[in-house]
Structures are given as C-alpha cells and as structure tokens.
N, C-alpha and C positions, 0 to 999 in steps of 0.2 A: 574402131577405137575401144570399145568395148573389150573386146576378146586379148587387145594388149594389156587393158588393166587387171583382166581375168588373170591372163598369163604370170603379170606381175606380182600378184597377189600370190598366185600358185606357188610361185618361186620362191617367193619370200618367205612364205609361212612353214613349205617343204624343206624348201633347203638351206636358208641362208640361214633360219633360226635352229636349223636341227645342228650343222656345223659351231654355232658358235654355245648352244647348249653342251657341244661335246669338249669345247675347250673351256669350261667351266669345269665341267665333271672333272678333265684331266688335273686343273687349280686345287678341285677340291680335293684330290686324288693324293697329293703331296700335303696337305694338310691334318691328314688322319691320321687320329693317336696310333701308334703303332705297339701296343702294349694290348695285351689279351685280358679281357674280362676274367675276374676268378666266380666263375658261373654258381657254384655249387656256393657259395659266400655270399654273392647276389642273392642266390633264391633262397639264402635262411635269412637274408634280411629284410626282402619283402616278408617272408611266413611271423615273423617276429612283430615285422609293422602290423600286417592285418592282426593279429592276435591282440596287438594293442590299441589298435583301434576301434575295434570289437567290444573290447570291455569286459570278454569274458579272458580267463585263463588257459580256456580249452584242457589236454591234456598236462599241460606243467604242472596243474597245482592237483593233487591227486584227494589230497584230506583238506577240504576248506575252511576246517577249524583251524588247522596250525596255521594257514594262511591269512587267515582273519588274525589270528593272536599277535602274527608280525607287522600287522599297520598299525601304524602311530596313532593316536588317538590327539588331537589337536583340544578337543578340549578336556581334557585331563590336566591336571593344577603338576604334577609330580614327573619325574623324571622317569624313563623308562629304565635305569639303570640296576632296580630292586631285584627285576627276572636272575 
C-alpha cells in the first residue's frame, strides 16, 4: 500500500505538475508584450534616478556656484525676476 502512494506521489509531483506548469508557460507565452525595450533609454533612466537619489549631482553640474545661484531660495521676500 505503501509503495502505491509512493508511486502516486512520484507521479504527481513528476509529471502531472511538470505538464500542466508547461501549459501555463505556453498561456503565458501569448500574453507577452511583444515590443522591445529601448535599452540604452532604460539605462539613462535608471543613472538619472540613482543621481537623484543620491543627492549629489555627480558629473552634470561642473561649477557648483552657478548651480547654487539657480535654486530658488524660498525664503527670500522678492521675486527672482531682477537676474
């Protein structure tokens, strides 16, 4: 009795799940975007997030005075308009 539930078990977990995980796959298989990544576009907008995330500017900002000069200053009474 034993050796039939072994068997069963064997079967079951071998083969009858590997079959019906492969008609899943085929399901999923027709559901995939079929448009291609623009890769080189992806990876400058991950490098743009991490740079923003970061906090620093890394390379873009070269002279961090002009950089500092183009933030707004929130508490200043006057409009930025005078520059």
């Amino acid at each position: 009795m034993a050796i039939i539930i072994s068997l069963s078990f064997f079967l079951y977990k071998n083969f009858y799940q590997t079959i019906t995980q492969s008609g899943e796959i085929l399901i999923l298989k027709e559901q995939v975007i079929l448009e291609m990544v623009n890769m080189p576009l992806f990876n400058q907008v991950l490098r743009n997030l991490a740079i923003k995330e970061s906090g620093s500017q890394g390379v873009l900002v070269k002279d961090k005075k002009q950089a500092y000069k183009k933030i707004i200053n929130p508490f200043e009474m006057y409009s930025q308009e005078k520059e």
